[in-house]
N, CA, C and O of each residue as an XYZ file, in Angstrom:
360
protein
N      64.485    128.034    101.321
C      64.455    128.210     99.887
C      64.564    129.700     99.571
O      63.848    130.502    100.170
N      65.450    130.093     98.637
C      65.742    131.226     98.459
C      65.422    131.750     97.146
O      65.828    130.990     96.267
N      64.720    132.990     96.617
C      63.690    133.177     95.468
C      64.529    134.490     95.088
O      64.832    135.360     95.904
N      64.765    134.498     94.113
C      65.279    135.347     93.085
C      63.963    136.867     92.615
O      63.228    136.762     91.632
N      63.948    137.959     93.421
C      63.361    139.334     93.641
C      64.115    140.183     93.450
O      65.240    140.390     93.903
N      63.002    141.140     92.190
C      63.841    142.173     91.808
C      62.560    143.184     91.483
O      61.414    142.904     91.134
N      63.381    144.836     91.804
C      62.088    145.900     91.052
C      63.116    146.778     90.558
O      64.256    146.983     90.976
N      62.282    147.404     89.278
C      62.679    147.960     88.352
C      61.753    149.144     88.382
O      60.604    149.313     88.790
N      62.962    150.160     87.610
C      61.881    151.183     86.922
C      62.199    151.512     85.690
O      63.347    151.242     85.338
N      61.247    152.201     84.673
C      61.465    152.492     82.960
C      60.436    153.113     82.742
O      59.434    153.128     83.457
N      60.615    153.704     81.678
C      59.554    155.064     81.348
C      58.791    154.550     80.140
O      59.035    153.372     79.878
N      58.073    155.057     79.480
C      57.277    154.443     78.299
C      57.399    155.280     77.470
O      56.306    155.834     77.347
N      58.375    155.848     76.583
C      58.387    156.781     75.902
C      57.244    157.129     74.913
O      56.734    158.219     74.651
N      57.057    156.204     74.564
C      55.821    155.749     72.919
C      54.868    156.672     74.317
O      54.848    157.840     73.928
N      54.485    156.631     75.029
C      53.159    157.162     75.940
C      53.413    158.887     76.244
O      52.608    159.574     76.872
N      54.718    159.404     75.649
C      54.709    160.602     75.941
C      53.847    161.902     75.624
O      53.722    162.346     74.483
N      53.311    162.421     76.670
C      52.340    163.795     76.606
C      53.129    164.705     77.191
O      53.534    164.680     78.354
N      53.420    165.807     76.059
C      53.888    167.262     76.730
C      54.933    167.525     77.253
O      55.133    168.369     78.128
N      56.033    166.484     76.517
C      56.991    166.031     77.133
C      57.396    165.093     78.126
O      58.478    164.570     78.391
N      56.475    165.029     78.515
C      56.752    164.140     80.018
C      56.265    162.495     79.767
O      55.198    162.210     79.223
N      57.206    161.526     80.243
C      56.691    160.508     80.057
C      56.576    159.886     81.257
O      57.157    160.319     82.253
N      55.456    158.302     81.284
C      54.598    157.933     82.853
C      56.116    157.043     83.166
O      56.895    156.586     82.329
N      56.179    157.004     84.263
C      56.545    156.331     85.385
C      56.303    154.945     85.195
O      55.141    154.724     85.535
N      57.041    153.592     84.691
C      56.367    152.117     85.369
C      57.418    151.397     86.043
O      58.607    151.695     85.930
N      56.931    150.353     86.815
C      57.271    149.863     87.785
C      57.239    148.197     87.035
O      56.400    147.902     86.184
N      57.944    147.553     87.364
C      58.038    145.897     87.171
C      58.849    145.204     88.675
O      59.580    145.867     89.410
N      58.553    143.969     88.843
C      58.380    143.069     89.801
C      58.609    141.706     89.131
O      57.777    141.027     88.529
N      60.012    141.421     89.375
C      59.938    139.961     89.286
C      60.788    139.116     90.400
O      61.676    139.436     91.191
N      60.067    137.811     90.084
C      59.938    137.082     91.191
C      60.189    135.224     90.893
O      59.284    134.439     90.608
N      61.650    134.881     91.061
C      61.594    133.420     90.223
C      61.266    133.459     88.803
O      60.626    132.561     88.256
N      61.760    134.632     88.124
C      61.292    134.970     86.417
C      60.221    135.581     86.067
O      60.080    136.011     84.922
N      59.321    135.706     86.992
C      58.158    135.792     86.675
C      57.741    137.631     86.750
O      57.621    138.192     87.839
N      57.619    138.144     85.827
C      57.591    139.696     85.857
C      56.249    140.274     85.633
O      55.677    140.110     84.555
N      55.607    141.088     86.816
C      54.764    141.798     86.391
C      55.063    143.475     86.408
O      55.964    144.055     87.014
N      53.939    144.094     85.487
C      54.417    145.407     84.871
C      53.362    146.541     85.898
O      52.268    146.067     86.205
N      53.520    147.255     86.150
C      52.328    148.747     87.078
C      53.124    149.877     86.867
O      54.305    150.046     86.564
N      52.220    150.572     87.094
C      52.128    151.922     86.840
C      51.995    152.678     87.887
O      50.915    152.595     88.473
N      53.252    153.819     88.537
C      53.240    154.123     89.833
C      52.179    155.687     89.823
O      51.863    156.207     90.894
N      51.626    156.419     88.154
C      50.768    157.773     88.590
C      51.887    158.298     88.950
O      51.947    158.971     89.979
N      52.912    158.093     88.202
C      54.156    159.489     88.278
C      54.466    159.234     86.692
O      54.260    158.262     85.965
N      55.190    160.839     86.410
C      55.909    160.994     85.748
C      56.921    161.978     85.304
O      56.776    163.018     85.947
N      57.651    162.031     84.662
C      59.145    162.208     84.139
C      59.673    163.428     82.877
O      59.944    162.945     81.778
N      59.753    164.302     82.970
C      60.545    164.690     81.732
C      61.137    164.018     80.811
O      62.278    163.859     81.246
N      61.052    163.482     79.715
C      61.612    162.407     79.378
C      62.874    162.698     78.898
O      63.584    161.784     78.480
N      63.272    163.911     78.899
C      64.548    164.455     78.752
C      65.777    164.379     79.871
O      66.993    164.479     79.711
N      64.864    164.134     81.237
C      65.525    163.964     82.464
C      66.027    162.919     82.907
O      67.007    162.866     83.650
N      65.024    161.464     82.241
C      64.626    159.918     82.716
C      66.300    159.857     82.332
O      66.705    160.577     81.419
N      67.253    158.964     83.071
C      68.593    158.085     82.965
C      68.487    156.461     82.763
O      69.041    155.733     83.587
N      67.891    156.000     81.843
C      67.419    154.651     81.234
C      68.414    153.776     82.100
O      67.947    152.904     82.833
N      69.941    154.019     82.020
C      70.696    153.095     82.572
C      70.447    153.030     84.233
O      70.260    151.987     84.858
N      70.473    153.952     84.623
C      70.571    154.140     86.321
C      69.154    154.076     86.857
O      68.916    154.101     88.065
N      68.051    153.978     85.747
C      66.913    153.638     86.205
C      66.275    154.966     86.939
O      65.431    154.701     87.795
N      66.530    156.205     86.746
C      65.616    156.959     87.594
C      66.032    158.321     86.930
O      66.617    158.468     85.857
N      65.694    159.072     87.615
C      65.679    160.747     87.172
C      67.330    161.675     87.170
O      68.122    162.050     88.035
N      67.282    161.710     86.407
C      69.017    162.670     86.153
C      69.359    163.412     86.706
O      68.994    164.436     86.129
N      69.931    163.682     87.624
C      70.949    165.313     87.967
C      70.446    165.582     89.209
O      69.979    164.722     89.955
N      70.507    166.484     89.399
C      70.363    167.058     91.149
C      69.418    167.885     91.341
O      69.258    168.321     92.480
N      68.630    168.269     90.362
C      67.547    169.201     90.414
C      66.407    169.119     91.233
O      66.136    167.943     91.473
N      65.711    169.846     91.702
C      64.795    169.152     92.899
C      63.635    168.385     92.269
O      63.007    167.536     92.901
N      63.358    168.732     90.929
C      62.389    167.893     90.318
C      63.185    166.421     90.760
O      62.652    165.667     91.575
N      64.651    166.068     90.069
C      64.857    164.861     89.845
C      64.978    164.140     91.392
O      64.730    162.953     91.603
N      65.511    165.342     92.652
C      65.714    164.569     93.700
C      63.951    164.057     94.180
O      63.682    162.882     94.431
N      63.099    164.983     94.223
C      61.245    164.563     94.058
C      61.425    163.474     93.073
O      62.452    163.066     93.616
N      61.337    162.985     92.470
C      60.720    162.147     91.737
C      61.490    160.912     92.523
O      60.816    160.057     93.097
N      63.045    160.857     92.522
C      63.692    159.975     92.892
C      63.310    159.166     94.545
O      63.171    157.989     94.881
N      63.238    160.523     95.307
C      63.141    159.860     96.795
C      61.353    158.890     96.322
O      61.352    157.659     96.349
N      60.224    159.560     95.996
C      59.444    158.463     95.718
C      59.211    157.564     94.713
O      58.154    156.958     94.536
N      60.456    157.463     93.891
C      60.641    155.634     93.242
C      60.808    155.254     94.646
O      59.899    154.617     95.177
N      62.366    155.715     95.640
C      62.950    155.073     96.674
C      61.643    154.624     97.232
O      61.504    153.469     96.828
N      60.598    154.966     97.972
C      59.928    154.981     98.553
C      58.782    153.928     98.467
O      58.117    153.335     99.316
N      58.815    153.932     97.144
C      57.982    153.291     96.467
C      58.927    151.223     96.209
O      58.524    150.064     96.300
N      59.633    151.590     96.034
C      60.685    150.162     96.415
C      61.092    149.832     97.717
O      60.897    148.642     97.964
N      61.782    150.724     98.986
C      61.334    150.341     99.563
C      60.110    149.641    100.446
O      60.235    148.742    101.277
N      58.793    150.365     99.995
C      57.746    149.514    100.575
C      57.359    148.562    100.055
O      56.667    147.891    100.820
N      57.550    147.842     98.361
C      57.374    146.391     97.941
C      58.662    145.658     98.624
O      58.454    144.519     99.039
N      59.703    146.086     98.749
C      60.661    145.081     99.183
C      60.424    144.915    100.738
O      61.147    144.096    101.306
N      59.395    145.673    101.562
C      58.856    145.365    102.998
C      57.769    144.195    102.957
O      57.636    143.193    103.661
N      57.203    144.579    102.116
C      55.895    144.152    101.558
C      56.083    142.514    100.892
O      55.239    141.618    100.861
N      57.290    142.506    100.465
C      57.831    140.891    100.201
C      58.352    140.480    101.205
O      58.061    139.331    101.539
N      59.237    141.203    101.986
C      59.912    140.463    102.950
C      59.068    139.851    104.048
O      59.282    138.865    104.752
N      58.253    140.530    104.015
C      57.028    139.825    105.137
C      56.150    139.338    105.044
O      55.479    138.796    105.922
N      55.962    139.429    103.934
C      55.182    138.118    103.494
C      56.170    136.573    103.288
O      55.911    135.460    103.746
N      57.120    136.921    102.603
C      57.955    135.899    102.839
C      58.076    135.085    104.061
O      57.755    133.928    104.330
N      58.836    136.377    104.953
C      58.767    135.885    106.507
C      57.589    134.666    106.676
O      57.865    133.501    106.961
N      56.066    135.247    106.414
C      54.713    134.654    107.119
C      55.220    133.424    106.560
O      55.384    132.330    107.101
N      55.429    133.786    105.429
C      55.372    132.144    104.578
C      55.964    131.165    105.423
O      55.352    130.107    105.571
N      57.372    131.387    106.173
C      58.621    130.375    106.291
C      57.839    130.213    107.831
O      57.855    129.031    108.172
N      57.320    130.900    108.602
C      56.689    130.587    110.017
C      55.569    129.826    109.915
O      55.221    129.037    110.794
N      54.893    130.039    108.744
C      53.277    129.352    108.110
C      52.387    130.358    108.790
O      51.373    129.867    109.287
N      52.590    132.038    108.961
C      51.416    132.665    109.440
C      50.723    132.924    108.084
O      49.624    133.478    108.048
């Protein structure tokens, strides 16, 4: 059986301090979406709404970017193996 998994990222503009707006994270799973908060955040002048992450080449944006990456890669480990347990029954 094969389950429809996805992660996202988006900024919260309405939450902006000092320019900078927080970092969130969503998770869905068979439709089902939950919302977190990764304790990062963004220039909100920098955030790229479409491409989902931080703009341009600057080392702020490549920092921020490698830990979204980082941060998706380890839920998509973190599903896959649990998945795995599931289909073995560990």
């Amino acid at each position: 059986q094969r389950s429809a998994f996805q992660v996202f990222f988006y900024v919260r503009r309405l939450s902006e301090k000092y320019g900078q707006v927080p970092i969130m994270f969503g998770i869905t799973i068979n439709g089902t979406m939950s919302r977190f908060g990764c304790k990062l955040s963004v220039r909100a002048s920098l955030w790229d709404a479409k491409a989902t992450k931080a703009a341009g080449k600057s080392l702020e944006a490549q920092h921020i970017n490698e830990k979204l990456e980082n941060i998706k890669t380890n839920i998509c480990l973190l599903y896959t193996s649990d998945a795995a347990d599931d289909l073995i029954g560990v």
